[in-house]
KELONU-841915 format. One line per field, with one value per residue: residue in one letter; x, y, z of N, C-alpha, C, CB in turn. Coordinates in nm, 2 decimals, decimal comma. Each point is the difference from the previous one (the first is absolute). Glycine has a CB too. Layout:
% KELONU-841915
type [A;...] .
neast [X;...] .
nnorth [Y;...] .
nup [Z;...] .
caeast [X;...] .
canorth [Y;...] .
caup [Z;...] .
ceast [X;...] .
cnorth [Y;...] .
cup [Z;...] .
cbeast [X;...] .
cbnorth [Y;...] .
cbup [Z;...] .
% end
This chain:
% KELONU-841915
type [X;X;X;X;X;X;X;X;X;X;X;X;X;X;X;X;X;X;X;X;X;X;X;X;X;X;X;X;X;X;X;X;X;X;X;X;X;X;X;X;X;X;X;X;X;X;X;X;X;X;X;X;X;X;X;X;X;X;X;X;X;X;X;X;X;X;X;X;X;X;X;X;X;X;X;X;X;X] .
neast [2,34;-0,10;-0,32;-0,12;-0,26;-0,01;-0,08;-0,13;-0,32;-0,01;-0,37;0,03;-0,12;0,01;0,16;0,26;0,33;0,22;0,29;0,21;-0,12;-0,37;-0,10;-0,13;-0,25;0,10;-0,26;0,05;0,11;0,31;-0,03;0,32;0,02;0,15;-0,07;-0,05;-0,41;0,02;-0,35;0,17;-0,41;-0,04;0,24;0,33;0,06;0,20;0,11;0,09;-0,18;0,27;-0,31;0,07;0,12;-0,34;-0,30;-0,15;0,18;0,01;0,24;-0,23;0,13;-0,36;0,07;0,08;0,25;0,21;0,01;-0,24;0,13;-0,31;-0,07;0,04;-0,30;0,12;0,06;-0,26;0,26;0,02] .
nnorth [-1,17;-0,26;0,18;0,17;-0,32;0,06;0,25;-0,16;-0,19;-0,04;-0,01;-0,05;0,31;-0,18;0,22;-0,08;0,18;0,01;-0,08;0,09;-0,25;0,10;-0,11;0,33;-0,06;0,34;0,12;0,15;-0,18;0,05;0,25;-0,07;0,44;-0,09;-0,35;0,12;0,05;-0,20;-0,05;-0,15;-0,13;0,14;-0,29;0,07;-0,34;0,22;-0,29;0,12;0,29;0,18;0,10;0,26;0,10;0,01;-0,18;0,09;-0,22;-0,34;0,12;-0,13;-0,12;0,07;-0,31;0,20;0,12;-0,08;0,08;-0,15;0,25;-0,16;0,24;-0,29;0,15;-0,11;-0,25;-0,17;-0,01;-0,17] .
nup [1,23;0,20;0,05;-0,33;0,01;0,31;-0,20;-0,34;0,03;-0,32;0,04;-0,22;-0,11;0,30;0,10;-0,07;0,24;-0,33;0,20;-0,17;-0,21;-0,09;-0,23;-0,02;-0,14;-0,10;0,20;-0,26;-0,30;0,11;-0,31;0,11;0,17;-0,13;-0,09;-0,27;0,24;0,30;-0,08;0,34;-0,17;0,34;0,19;-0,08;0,17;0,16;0,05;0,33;0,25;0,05;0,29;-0,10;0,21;-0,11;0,28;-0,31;-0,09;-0,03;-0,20;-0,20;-0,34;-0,13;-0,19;-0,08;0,14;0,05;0,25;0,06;0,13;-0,04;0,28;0,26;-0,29;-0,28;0,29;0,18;0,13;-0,32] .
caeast [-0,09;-0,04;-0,11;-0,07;-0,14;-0,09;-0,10;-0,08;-0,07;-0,04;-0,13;-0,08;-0,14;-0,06;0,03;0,05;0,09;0,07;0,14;0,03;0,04;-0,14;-0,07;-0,10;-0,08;-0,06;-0,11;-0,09;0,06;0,10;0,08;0,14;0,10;0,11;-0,01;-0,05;-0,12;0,02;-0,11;0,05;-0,16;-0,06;0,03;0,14;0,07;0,16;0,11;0,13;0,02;0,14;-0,02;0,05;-0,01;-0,09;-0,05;-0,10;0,03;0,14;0,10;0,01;0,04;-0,14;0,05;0,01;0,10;0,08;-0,01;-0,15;-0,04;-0,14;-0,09;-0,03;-0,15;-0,04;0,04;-0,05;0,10;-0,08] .
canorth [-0,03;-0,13;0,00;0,12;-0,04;0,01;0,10;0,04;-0,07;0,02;-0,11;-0,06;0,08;-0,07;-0,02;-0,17;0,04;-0,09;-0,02;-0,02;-0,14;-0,02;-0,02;0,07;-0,02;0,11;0,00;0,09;0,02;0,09;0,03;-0,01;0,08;-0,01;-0,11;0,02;-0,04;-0,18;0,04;-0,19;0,01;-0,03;-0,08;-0,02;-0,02;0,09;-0,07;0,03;0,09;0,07;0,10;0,15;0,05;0,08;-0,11;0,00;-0,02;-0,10;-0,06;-0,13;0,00;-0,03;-0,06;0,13;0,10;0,04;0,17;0,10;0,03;0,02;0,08;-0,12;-0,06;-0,08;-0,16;-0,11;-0,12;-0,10] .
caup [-0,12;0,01;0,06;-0,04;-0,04;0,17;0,08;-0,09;0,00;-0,11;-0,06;-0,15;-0,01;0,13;0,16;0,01;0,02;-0,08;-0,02;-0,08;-0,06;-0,03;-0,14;0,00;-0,14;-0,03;-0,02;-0,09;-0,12;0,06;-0,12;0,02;-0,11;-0,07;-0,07;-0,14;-0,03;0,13;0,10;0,08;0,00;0,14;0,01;-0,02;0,08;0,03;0,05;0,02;0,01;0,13;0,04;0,02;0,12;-0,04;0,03;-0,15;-0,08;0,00;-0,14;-0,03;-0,13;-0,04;-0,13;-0,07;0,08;0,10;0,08;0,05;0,17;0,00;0,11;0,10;-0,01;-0,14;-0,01;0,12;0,03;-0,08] .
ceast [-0,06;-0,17;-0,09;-0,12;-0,08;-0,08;-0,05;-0,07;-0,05;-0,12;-0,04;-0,13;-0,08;0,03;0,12;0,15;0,13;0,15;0,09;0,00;-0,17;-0,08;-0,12;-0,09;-0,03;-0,15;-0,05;0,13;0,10;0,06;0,13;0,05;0,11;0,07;-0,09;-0,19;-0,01;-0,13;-0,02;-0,15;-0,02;0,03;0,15;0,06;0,13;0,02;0,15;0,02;0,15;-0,09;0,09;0,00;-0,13;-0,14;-0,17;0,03;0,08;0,05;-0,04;-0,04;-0,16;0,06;0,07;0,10;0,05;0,06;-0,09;0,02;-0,13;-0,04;-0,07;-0,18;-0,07;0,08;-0,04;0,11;-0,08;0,02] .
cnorth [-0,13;0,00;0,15;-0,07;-0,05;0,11;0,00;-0,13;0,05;-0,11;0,05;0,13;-0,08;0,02;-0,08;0,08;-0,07;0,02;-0,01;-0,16;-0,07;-0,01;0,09;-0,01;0,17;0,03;0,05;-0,04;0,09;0,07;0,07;0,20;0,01;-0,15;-0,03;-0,10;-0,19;0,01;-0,15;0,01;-0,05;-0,18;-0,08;-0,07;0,08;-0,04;0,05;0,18;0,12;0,16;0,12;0,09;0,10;-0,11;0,00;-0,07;-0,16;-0,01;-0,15;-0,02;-0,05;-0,07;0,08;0,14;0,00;0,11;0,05;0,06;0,02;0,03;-0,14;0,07;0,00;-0,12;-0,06;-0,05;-0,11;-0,09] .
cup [0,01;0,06;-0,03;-0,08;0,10;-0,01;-0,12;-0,05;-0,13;-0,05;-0,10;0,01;0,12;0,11;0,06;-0,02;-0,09;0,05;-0,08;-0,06;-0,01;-0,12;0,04;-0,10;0,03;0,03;-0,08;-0,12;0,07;-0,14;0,06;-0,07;-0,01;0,01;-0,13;0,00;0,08;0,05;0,11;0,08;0,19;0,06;-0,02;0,15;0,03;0,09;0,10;0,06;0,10;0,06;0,01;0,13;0,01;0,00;-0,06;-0,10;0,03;-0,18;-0,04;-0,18;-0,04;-0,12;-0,08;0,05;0,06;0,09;0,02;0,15;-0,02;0,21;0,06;-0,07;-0,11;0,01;0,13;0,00;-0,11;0,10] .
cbeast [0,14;0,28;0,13;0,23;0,07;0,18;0,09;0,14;-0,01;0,24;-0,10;0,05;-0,01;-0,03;-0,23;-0,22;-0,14;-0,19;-0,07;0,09;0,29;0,02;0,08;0,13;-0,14;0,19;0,01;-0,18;-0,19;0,05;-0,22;0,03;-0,13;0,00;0,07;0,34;0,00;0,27;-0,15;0,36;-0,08;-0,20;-0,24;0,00;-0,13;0,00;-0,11;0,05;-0,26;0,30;-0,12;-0,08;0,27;0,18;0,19;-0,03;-0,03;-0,11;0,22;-0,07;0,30;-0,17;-0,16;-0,24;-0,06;0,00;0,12;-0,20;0,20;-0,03;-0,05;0,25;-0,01;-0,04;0,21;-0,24;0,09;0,01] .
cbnorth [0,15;-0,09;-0,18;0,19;-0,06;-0,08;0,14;0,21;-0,07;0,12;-0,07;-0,35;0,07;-0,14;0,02;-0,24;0,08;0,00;-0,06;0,22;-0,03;0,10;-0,26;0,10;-0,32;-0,01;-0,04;0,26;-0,04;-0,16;0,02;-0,38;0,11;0,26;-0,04;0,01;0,21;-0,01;0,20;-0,03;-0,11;0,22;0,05;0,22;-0,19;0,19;-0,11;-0,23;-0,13;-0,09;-0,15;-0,01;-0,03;0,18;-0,02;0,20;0,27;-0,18;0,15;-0,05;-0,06;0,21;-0,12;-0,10;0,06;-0,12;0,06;-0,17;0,12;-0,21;0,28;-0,07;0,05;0,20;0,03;-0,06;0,06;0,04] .
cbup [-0,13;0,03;0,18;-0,03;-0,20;0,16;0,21;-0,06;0,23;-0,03;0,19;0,01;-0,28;-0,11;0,00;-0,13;0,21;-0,21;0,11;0,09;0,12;0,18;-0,09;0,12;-0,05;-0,14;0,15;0,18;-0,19;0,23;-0,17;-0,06;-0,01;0,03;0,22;-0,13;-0,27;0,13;-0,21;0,09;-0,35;-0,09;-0,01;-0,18;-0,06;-0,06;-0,21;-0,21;-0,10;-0,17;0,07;-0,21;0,03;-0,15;0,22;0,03;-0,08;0,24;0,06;0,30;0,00;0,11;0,01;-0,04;-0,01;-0,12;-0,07;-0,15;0,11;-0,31;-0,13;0,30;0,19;-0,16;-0,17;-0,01;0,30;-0,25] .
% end
């Protein structure tokens, strides 16, 4: 398990290759479900992201939400 973020590569909407513990900004409006109506605006900073094994997706905490998982091509490296 130590060398399982070697074989999986996980990019931004640009391309741009991210890591765990990275920051990311949002590029579009995003509305939250099931968070009673949240919506994390375009340019949201996200701090700290953790990758999944799934190299679409990553985890990570937002002001407003904890536990997000959101989709790599609605987010840039910052």
């Amino acid at each position: 398990m130590a060398n399982d973020d070697d074989d999986l590569v996980v990019k931004d909407a640009n391309g741009t290759r991210l890591n765990n513990g990275d920051s990311v900004t949002l590029i579009k409006d995003l509305k939250v479900k099931g968070s009673g109506g949240v919506t994390l605006k375009r340019g949201t900073l996200i701090k700290n992201i953790r990758l999944t094994y799934d190299e679409a997706e990553i985890e990570c905490n937002a002001d407003k939400v904890k536990g997000l998982v959101l989709r790599t091509e609605f987010v840039r490296k910052a």
